[in-house]
C-alpha positions in Angstrom: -76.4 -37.4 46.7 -73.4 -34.7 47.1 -72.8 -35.7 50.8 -73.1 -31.7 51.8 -75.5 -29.8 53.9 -75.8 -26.0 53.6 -77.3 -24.3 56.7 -78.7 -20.8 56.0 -79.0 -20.0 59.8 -80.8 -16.6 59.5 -83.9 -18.8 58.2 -83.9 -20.7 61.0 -83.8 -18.1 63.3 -86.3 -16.6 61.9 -88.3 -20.2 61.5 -87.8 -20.1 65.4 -89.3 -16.2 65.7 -92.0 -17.3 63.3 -93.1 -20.4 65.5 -93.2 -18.8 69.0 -95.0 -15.4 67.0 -97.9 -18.2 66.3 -98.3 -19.4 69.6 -98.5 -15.5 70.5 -101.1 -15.0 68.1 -103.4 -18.6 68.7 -103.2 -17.1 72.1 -104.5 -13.2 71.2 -107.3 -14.7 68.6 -108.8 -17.1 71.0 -109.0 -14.6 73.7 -110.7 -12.2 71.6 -112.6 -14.4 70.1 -113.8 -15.6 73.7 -114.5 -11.6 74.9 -116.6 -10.9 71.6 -118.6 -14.5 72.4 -118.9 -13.3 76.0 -120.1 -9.7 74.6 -122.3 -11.7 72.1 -124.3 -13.4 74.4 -124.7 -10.5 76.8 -121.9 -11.2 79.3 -118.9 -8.4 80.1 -116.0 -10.3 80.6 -114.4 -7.4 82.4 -117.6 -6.9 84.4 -119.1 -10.0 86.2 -121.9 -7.8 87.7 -123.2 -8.3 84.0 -124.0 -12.3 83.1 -126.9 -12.9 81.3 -125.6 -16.3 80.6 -126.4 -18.6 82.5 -127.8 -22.3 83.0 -127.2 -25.0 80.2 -125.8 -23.3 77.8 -123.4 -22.0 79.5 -122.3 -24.9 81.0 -121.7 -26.4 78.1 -119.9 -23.5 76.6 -117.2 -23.5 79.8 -116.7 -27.3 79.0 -116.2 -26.8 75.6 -114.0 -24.1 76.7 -112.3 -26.1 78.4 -111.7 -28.5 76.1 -110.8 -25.7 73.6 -108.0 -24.4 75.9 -106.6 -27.5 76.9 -105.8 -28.3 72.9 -104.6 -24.8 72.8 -102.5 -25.7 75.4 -100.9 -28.7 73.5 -100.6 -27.0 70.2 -98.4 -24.3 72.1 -96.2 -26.8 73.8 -96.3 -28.6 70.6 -95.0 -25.2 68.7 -92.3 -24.5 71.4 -90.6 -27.4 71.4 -90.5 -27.2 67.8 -89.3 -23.6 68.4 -86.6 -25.2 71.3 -85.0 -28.2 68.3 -85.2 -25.4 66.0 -83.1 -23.4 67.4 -81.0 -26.4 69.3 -80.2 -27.2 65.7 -79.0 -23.9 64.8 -76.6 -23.8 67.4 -75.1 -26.7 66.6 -74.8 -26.2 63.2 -73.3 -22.7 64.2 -70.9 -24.7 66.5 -69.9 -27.1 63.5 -69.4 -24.9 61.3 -66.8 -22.4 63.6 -65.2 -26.4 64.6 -64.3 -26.7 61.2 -63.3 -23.1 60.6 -60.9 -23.7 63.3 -59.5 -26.7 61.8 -59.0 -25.4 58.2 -57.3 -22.4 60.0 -54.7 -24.3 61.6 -54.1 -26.5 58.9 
């Protein structure tokens, strides 16, 4: 084991960017997934004068839903707090790194 640690902070920046784009893009698939359901099974999700849905089905369906959005929920918290220590721990590698810059300066 050298005992080193090498930090390339642009890659963890753009880790962070990367994680938080997910979330973004979990959120924009499952909406359009849900429209294209809704549109599927003859309901306008910009239009509730049109429901053709109705009864157990769709009952089910909103629980599911539910359920579905709830875990989407999670995952996103999940992702940005991984997002949050991510870029916590580029910051204080950042810090360290001008600390000892400072140090060998003065030396």
């Amino acid at each position: 084991m050298s005992g080193r640690t090498q930090v390339n902070f642009g890659m963890m920046e753009e880790a962070n960017i990367a994680l938080l784009g997910v979330v973004t893009k979990l959120d924009q698939i499952t909406d359009d997934l849900y429209k294209q359901i809704m549109l599927d099974f003859g309901q306008d999700s910009n239009d509730p004068a049109v429901n053709n849905w109705d009864g157990a089905a769709k009952e089910y369906f909103d629980q599911r839903r539910r359920a579905w959005d709830q875990a989407e929920r999670e995952m996103g918290d999940q992702l940005h707090a991984a997002a949050r220590a991510l870029g916590v721990a580029n910051d204080n590698y950042k810090a360290a790194e001008d600390a000892n810059r400072r140090i060998w300066a003065q030396a």
